[in-house]
C-alpha positions in Angstrom: 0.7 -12.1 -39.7 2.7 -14.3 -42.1 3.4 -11.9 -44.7 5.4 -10.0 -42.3 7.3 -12.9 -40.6 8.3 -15.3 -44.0 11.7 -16.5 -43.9 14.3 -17.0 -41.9 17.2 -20.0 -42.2 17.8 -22.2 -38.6 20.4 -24.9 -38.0 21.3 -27.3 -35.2 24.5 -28.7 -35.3 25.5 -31.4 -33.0 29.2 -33.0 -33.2 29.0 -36.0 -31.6 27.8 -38.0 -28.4 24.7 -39.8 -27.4 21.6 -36.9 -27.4 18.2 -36.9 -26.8 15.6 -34.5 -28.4 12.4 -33.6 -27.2 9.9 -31.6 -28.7 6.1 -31.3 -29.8 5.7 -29.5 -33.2 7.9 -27.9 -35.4 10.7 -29.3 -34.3 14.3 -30.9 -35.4 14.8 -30.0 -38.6 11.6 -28.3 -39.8 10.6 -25.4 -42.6 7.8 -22.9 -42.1 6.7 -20.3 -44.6 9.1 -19.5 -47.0 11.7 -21.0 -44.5 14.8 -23.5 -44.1 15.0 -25.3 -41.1 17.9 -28.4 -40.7 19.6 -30.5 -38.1 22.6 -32.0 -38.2 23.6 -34.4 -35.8 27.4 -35.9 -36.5 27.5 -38.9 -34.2 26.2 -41.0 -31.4 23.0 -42.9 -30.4 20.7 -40.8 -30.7 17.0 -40.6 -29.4 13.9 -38.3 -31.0 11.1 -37.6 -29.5 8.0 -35.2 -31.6 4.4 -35.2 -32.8 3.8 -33.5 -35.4 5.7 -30.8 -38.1 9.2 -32.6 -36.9 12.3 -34.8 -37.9 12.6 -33.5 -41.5 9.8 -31.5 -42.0 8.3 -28.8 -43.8 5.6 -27.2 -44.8 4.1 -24.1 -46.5 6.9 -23.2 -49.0 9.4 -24.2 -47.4 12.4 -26.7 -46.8 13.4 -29.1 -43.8 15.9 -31.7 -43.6 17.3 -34.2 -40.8 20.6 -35.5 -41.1 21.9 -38.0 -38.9 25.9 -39.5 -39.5 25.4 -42.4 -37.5 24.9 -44.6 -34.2 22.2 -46.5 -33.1 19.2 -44.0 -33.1 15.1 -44.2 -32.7 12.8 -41.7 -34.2 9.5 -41.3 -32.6 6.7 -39.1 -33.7 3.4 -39.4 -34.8 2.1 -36.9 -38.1 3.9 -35.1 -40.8 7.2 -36.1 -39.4 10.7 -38.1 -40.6 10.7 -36.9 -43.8 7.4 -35.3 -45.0 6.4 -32.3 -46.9 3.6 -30.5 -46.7 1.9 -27.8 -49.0 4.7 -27.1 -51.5 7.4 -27.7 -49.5 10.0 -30.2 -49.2 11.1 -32.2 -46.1 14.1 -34.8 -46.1 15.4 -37.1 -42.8 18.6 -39.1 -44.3 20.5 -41.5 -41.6 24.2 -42.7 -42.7 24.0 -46.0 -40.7 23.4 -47.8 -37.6 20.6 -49.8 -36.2 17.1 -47.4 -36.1 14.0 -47.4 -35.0 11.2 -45.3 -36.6 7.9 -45.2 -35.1 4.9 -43.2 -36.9 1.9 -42.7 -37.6 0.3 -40.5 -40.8 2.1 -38.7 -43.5 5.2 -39.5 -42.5 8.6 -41.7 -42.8 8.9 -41.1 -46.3 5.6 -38.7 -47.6 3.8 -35.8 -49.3 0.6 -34.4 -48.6 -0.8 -31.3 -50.2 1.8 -30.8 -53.0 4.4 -31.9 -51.1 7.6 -34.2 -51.3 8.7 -35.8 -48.3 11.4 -38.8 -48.5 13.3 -40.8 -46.2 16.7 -42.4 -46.9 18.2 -44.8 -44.8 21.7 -45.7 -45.9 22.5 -48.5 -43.8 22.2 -51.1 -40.5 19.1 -53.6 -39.4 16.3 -51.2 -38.4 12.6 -51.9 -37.4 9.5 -49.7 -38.5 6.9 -49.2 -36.5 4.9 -47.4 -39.2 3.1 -47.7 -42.1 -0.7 -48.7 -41.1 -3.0 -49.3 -43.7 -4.2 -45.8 -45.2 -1.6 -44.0 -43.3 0.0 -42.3 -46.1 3.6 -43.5 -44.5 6.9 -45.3 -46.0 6.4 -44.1 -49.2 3.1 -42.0 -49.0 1.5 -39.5 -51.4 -1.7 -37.4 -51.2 -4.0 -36.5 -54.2 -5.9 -33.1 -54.0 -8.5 -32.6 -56.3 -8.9 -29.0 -56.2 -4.6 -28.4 -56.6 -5.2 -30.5 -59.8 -2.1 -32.4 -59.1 -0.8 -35.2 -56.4 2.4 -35.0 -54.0 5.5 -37.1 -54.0 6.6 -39.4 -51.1 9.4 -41.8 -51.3 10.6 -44.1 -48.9 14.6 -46.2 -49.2 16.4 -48.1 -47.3 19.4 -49.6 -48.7 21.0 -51.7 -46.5 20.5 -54.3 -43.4 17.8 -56.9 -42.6 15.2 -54.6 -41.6 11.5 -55.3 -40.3 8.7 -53.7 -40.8 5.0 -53.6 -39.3 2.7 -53.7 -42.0 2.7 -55.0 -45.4 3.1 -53.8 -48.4 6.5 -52.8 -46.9 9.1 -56.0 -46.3 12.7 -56.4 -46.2 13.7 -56.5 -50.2 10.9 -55.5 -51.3 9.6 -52.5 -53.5 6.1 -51.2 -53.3 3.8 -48.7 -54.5 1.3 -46.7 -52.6 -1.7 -44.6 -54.1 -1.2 -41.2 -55.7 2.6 -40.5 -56.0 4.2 -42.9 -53.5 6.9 -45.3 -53.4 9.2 -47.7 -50.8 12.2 -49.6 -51.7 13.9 -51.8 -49.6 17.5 -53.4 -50.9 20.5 -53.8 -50.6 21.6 -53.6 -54.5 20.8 -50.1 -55.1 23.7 -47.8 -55.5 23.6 -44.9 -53.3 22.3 -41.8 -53.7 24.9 -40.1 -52.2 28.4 -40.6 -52.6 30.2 -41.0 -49.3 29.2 -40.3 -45.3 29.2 -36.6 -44.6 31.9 -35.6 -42.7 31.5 -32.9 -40.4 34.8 -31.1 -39.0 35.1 -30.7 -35.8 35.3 -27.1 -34.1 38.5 -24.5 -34.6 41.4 -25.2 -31.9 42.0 -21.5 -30.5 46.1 -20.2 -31.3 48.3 -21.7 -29.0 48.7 -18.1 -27.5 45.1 -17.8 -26.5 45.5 -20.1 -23.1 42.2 -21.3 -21.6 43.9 -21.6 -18.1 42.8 -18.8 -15.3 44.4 -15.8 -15.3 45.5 -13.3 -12.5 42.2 -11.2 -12.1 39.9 -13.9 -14.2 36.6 -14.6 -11.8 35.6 -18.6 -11.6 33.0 -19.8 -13.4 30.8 -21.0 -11.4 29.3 -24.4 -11.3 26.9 -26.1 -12.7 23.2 -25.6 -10.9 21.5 -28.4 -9.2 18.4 -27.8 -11.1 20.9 -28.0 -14.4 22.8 -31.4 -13.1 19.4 -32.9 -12.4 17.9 -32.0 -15.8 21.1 -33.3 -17.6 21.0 -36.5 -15.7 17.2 -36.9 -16.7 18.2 -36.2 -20.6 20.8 -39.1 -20.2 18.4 -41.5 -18.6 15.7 -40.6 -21.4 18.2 -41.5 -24.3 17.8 -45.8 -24.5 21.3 -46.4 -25.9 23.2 -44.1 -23.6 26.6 -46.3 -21.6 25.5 -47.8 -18.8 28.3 -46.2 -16.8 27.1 -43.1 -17.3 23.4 -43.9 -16.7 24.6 -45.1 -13.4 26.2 -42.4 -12.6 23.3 -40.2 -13.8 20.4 -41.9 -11.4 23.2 -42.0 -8.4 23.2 -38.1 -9.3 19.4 -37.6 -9.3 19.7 -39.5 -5.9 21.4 -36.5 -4.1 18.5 -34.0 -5.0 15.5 -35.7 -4.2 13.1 -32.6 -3.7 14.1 -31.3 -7.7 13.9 -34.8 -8.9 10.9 -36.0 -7.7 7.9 -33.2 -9.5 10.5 -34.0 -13.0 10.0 -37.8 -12.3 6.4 -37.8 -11.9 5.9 -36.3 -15.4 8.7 -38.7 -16.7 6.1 -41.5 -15.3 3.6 -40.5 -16.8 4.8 -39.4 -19.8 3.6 -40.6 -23.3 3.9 -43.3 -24.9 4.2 -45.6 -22.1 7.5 -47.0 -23.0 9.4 -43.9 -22.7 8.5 -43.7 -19.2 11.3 -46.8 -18.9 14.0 -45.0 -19.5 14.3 -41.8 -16.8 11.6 -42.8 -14.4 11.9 -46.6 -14.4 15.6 -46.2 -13.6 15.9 -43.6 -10.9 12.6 -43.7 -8.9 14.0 -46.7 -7.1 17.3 -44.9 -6.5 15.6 -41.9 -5.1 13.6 -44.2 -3.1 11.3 -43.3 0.0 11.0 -39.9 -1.3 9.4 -40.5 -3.8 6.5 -42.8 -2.5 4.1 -39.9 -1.1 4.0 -38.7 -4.6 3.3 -42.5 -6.2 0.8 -42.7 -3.8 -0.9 -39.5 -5.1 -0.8 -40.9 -8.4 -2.6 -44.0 -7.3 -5.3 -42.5 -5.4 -6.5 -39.9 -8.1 -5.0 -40.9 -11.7 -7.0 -42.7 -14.2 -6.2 -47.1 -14.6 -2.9 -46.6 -16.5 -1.3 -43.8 -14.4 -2.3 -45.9 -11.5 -0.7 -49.2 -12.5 2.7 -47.1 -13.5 2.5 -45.6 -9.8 1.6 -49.2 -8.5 4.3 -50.4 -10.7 7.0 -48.1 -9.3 5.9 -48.7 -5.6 6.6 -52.8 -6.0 10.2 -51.0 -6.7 11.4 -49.3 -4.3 12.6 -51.4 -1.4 10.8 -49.7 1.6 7.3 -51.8 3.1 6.1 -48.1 3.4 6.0 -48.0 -0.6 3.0 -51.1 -0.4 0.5 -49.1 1.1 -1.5 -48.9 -1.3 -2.7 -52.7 -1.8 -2.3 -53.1 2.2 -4.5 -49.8 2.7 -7.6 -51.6 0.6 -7.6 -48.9 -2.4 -9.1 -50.2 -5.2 -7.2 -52.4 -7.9 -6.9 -52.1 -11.3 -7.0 -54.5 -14.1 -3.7 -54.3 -16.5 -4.3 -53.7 -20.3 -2.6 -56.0 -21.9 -3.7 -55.4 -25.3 -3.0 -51.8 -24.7 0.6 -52.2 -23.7 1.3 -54.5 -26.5 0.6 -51.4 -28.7 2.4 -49.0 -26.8 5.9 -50.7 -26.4 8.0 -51.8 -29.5 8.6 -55.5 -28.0 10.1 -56.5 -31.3 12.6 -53.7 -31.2 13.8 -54.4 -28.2 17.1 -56.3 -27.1 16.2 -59.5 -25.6 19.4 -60.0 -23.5 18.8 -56.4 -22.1 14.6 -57.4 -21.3 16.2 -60.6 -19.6 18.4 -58.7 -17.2 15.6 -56.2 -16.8 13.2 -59.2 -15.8 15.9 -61.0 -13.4 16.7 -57.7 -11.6 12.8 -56.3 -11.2 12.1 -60.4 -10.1 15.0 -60.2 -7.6 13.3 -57.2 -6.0 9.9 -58.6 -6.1 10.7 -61.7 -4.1 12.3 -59.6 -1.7 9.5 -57.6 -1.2 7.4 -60.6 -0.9 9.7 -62.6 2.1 8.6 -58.8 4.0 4.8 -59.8 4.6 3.7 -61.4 7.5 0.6 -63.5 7.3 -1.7 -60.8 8.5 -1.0 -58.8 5.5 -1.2 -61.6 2.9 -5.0 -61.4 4.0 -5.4 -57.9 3.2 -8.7 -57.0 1.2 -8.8 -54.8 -1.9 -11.5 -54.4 -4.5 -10.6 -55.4 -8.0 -12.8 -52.8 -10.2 -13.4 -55.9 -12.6 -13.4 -58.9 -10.1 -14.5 -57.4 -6.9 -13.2 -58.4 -3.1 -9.5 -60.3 -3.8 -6.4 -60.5 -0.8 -3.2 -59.5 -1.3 -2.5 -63.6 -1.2 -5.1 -64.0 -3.9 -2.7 -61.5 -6.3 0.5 -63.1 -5.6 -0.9 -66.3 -6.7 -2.1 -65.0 -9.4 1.3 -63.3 -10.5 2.2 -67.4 -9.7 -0.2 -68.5 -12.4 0.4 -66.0 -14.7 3.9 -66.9 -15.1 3.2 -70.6 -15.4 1.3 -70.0 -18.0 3.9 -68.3 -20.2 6.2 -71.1 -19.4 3.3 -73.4 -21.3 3.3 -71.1 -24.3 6.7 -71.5 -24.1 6.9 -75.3 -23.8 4.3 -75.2 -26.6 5.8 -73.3 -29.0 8.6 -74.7 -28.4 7.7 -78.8 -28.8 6.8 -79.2 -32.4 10.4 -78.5 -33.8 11.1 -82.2 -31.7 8.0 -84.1 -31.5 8.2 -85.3 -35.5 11.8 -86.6 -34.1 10.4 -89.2 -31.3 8.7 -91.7 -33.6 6.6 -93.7 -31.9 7.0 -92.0 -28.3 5.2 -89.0 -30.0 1.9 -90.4 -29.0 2.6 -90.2 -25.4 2.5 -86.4 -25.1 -0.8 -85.1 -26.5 -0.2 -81.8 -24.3 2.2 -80.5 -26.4 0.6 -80.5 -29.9 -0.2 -77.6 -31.2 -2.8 -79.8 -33.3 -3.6 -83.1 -34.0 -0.8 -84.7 -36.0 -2.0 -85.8 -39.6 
């Protein structure tokens, strides 16, 4: 039980380069029970992946903190995480600078629930928060219980940068208040609560008489595992600021191991939330290739609609006519969610230039793929599960229309900045009002 297991003091210290941390609960820099938990990362981009009980967490008498010096990092987690306490108990994340994402849900990114404190300090750099809903208890959040007599603290600042945010109260230069025992501050006027960027020294050089070089009798160590390579290849393609040399180099490893890399990519695929799924998988499926497609196929034949649209997805990919089998072969198709994945990935967040090159590249393979078919398999029959009996021709026009259609919004959206400029030729395009002019 508990009262035989209290305690305990945990650290994870990282000195520098671009990591990635996974986890589910109590995890990165959490307190349980009477217990100090922190982690200290010194540099690099960073990425963080949790649920719940993580990032600067703690809960039940105890103390967590987070601590990040720097770099370019996103924090994703869903409940009591990013600096929450719960249950007397404290929980701090602080990040030094760079441009962050945070991405929550409840009690979290700044909150206290059950007598707790939780806060959140952001020193510096333009970061986006996908947090905060309504009744969330996030960015600033405190909790009220009656029967404690006595509310929790949660306070949420961020002190530098043009940051966004998702919901309102919270905006760039703005302070607010939440209910019971919570605040959020956004500015850039506020001194500092802390008086310079930790610095964290590096580790002891051994004496110059303790060589590291092999000597007479030493046995090799021996190299790294292939199981080992392919996971640390994976943890680099999972992190979505990691150098694209080394990412490169990291799917051209995965490429050599095929059988170990293709049960890790599946669950990569299908991982959740969707968007981390285009980091690993979306980058080396198509370099493993062939392999891979008896597995997609799999996917597609017995996973729910979104598992099969990722699988479908990462067939259109791989440049092999084997990997279309599964619109040629008549298996049903599935309508996309667009609402859904408008939730699920942080479109705002992400660098357009990068989406750009992403789009080019993934349309340079498609109309490859296409100049393959012959006539006979443009007529091809599937069943839509919403539409019923469509062709394989029927779906590439529609990708057609689709796109022509965006190009409208765009033309749309784009016109009234210009029309007020044309004077009298302004009656003569109709179309591109947005409404009538006055």
């Amino acid at each position: 039980g508990r009262e035989y297991t209290s305690g305990g003091i945990a650290l994870l210290l990282d000195l520098g380069g671009d990591d990635a941390y996974w986890g589910e609960a109590i995890a990165q820099g959490v307190g349980y029970w009477f217990a100090l938990g922190l982690l200290i990362d010194a540099d690099g981009n960073d990425f963080y992946h949790a649920r719940h009980y993580s990032q600067g967490c703690a809960f039940h008498f105890a103390v967590g903190g987070l601590l990040d010096n720097g770099g370019n990092d996103a924090y994703l987690g869903s409940v009591t995480c990013q600096g929450s306490g719960y249950d007397y108990s404290a929980g701090v994340l602080v990040d030094y600078g760079g441009d962050d994402l945070y991405r929550s849900d409840h009690l979290s990114s700044g909150s206290g629930g059950v007598t707790g404190m939780g806060v959140l300090v952001d020193l510096s750099g333009s970061d986006h928060y996908l947090t905060g809903r309504p009744g969330s208890l996030s960015l600033g959040g405190g909790q009220f219980q009656e029967r404690r007599g006595f509310g929790c603290i949660g306070v949420f600042l961020d002190l530098g940068g043009g940051d966004r945010y998702a919901f309102a109260p919270a905006a760039n230069q703005a302070l607010w208040t939440r209910p019971e025992d919570g605040v959020g501050l956004d500015t850039d006027s506020a001194p500092s609560p802390f008086t310079r960027r930790m610095t964290v020294p590096g580790w002891p050089q051994p004496p110059a008489s303790a060589s590291l070089q092999p000597q007479p009798g030493d046995t090799a160590q021996p190299a790294a595992a292939p199981e080992q390579e392919v996971q640390a290849a994976l943890d680099l393609l999972a992190n979505p600021y990691g150098p694209a040399e080394k990412r490169a180099a990291a799917a051209e490893l995965i490429k050599k191991y095929p059988d170990l890399a293709e049960p890790r990519l599946i669950r990569f695929l299908l991982a959740e939330p969707f968007y981390l799924s285009f980091q690993a998988a979306y980058e080396a499926i198509p370099k493993v290739g062939v392999p891979m497609i008896p597995s997609l196929v799999q996917v597609y034949r017995t996973g729910d609609a979104e598992d099969r649209m990722r699988a479908l997805n990462m067939l259109g990919r791989i440049d092999d006519p084997r990997s279309v089998e599964t619109v040629l072969a008549g298996l049903p198709v599935l309508p996309m969610k667009p609402d859904k994945r408008a939730v699920d990935i942080p479109y705002a967040a992400m660098n357009p230039f990068a989406s750009l090159d992403r789009f080019c590249r993934d349309r340079g393979q498609s109309l490859r793929r296409i100049h393959q078919l012959s006539p006979d398999q443009l007529a091809c029959r599937a069943v839509h599960a919403e539409l019923g009996e469509i062709t394989l021709g029927n779906l590439l026009a529609e990708w057609v229309i689709h796109d022509l259609s965006h190009i409208r919004q765009l033309v749309v959206a784009a016109a009234p900045a210009f029309l007020p400029a044309t004077g009298p030729w302004r009656s003569a395009y109709p179309h591109l009002e947005l409404r009538p002019p006055a």
